[in-house]
N, C-alpha and C positions, 0 to 999 in steps of 0.2 A: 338900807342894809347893803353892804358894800361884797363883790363878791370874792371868795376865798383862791390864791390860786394855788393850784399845785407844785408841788417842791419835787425836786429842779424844773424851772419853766423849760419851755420846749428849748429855747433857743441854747440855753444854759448846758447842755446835754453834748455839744459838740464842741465846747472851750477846751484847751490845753489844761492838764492840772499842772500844775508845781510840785508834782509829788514827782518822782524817778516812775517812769514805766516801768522799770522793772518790778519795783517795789507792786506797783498795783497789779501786773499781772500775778504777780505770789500771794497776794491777799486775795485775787478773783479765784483765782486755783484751792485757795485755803477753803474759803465760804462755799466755794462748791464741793468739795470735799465734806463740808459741815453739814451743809444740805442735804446733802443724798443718803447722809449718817442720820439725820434728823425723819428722812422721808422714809427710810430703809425702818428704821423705830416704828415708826405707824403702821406699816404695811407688814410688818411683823405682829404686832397685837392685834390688828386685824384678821388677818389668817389665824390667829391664836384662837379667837374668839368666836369666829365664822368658819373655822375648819378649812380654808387656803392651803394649799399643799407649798412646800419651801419651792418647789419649783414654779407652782401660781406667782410666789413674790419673785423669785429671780427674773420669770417673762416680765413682770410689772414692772421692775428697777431700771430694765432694758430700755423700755418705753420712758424712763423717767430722765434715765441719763442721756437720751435722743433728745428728750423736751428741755434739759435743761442745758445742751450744748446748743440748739437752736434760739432757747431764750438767749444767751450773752454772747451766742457766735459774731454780730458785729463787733461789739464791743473789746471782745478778747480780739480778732483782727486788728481794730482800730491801734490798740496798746501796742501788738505784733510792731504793727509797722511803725511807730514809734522808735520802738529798741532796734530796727534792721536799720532807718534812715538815721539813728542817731544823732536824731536833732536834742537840741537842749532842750530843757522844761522846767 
């Protein structure tokens, strides 16, 4: 049995794309945008259903948008500096 590896392998993760940095940092800004609309939805039916006061979700969203500028914070840098050294790609 051969083993499975994961997609993008490690090394794979720090390549240049050929896409425009800018292009991807507007698509990384979009899906987080997407996210937090997606994550804001559940933590709203949650409170719905469990009686969460709109203020319980606001503290939560708080903690959410911390978590999820921490998840992509290299990566959104990495792109940054792309578009400031305006190297090609």
């Amino acid at each position: 049995m051969g083993a499975q590896l994961a997609l993008p392998a490690h090394w794979a993760r720090y390549l240049r794309s050929y896409i425009d940095p800018v292009d991807r940092l507007v698509a990384l800004d979009k899906d987080l945008q997407q996210s937090r609309a997606d994550i804001r939805d559940i933590l709203d039916r949650l409170a719905e259903k469990y009686g969460a006061t709109p203020q319980d979700v606001a503290v939560a969203m708080r903690s959410i948008d911390d978590t999820l500028g921490d998840l992509l914070y290299e990566r959104r840098r990495l792109i940054e500096h792309e578009i400031e050294d305006g190297d090609p790609v």
